[in-house]
Structure formats: structure tokens, C-alpha cells
Steps between C-alpha positions, in 0.01 A plus 500: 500500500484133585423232256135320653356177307172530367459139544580554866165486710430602884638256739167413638383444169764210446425400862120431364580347191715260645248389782231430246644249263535252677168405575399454157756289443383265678132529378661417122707194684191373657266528185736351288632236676108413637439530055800235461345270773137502365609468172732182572201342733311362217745334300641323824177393618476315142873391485424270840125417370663334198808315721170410738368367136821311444520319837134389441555373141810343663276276722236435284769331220590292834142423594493376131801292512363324831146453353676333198735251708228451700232413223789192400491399815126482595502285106765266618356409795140533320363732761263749407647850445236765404129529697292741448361506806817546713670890525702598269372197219735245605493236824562595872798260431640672161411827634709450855799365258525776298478736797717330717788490231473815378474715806317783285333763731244476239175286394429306124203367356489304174277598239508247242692136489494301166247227414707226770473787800935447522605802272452849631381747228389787686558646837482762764773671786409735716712663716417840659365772253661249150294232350743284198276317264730209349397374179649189312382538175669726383723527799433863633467646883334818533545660854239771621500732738181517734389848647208518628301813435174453703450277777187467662357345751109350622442425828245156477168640588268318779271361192832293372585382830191381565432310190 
């Protein structure tokens, strides 16, 4: 009598088992590493918005440290230092200044100077998709992030052109 396995199973049984495997292991590899991938996307993608955020609030303190040195100097020399009526609310002179020595890939406007038109109370950076609203009083910067949602566009019709 000779002693057989139960577990034992017909060789091309074990031949078909052992061909089959393998390709759903790699169907589980792929969906789980494509579920680790999409699942670390979004919290990247905010990681380098925020050091994006940094960089800008970085520039804008600098924009505010020119504007301020600049502001003593336009007094000193009594030269006029905020206009209304020139981008970005100060002189073409201030303005060049404060670019110049600053070499921000951005753009400022002031807001609000005191009563003498010297002191900066409020301003704008923009640079890119961030905006950083600097306020004196108290002394607060607020940066914001600008996505645009709908965009749309009007050609000018022949009416406009005309008048």
C-alpha cells in the first residue's frame, strides 16, 4: 500500500496555479502604489503653494523695508514721495528706487500714506498667483492665494470701435 498525500494535487494543477499568481500581483502593486501617489499629490501640491507663499511674503517685507528708507529719503531731500496719479501710488522716481533695489520679480502699490504722504500704512505685492496686503496699524501681512475660477473673454464689437 503506499502512503499518497491528500494535500498532494495533479502536477498540472500546480503548473496552473503557479502561472496565475503572478499577474495579480502586480494588479495589487499597481493599485496601491497608484492609491499612495494620489493620495500624497494633494498635500505636496499645498506643501510648495505655502513655501511659494513664504518666498512672496519674503519680498513683500523687503518691498516694505525699501518703501520705508525710501520715504526718509524723498523727506530729506523734500521731494515728493506718494502721487496718486503715478502706478503703484508713489512717483516714477520712488517707484524705480524701490524696484531697482529690491530686485523683486513682483509689483507694489500703496494704499494709504499718513496725513504728510511719507509714512506707508497700507500696501499691495503681487507676484504670480499671491497678493500680501501689509498693514501698519496693527502691523499684520495677510498673503492670498489667487485662482482664478472663470475667465472670460469679449471680443470689442464694431459699435465700440467705432465710437
Amino acid at each position: 500500500m503506499t502512503n499518497t498525500n491528500i494535500t498532494e494535487l495533479p502536477p498540472d494543477h500546480k503548473q496552473d496555479a503557479a502561472s496565475s499568481p503572478w499577474p495579480l500581483r502586480v494588479m495589487t502593486f499597481l493599485i496601491i502604489l497608484t492609491t499612495v501617489l494620489l493620495a500624497g499629490i494633494p498635500p505636496a501640491l499645498t506643501m510648495m503653494r505655502r513655501a511659494d507663499a513664504q518666498v512672496a511674503l519674503g519680498n513683500a517685507k523687503t518691498v516694505r523695508l525699501s518703501l520705508q528708507l525710501t520715504s526718509k529719503e524723498a523727506y530729506a531731500a523734500s521731494l515728493p514721495f506718494w502721487s496718486a496719479s503715478e502706478p503703484g501710488g508713489v512717483t516714477e522716481r520712488v517707484r524705480d528706487k524701490v524696484l531697482k533695489d529690491t530686485k523683486t520679480p513682483g509689483d507694489f502699490w500703496v494704499l494709504q500714506t499718513d496725513k504728510g504722504g511719507y509714512e506707508v500704512l497700507m500696501f499691495l505685492y503681487q507676484e504670480g498667483d499671491f497678493t500680501v496686503l501689509y498693514q501698519k496699524e496693527p502691523q499684520s501681512y495677510q498673503v492670498f492665494y489667487n485662482q482664478p475660477f472663470i475667465k472670460t473673454h469679449y471680443p470689442q464689437t464694431s459699435r465700440a470701435l467705432s465710437e
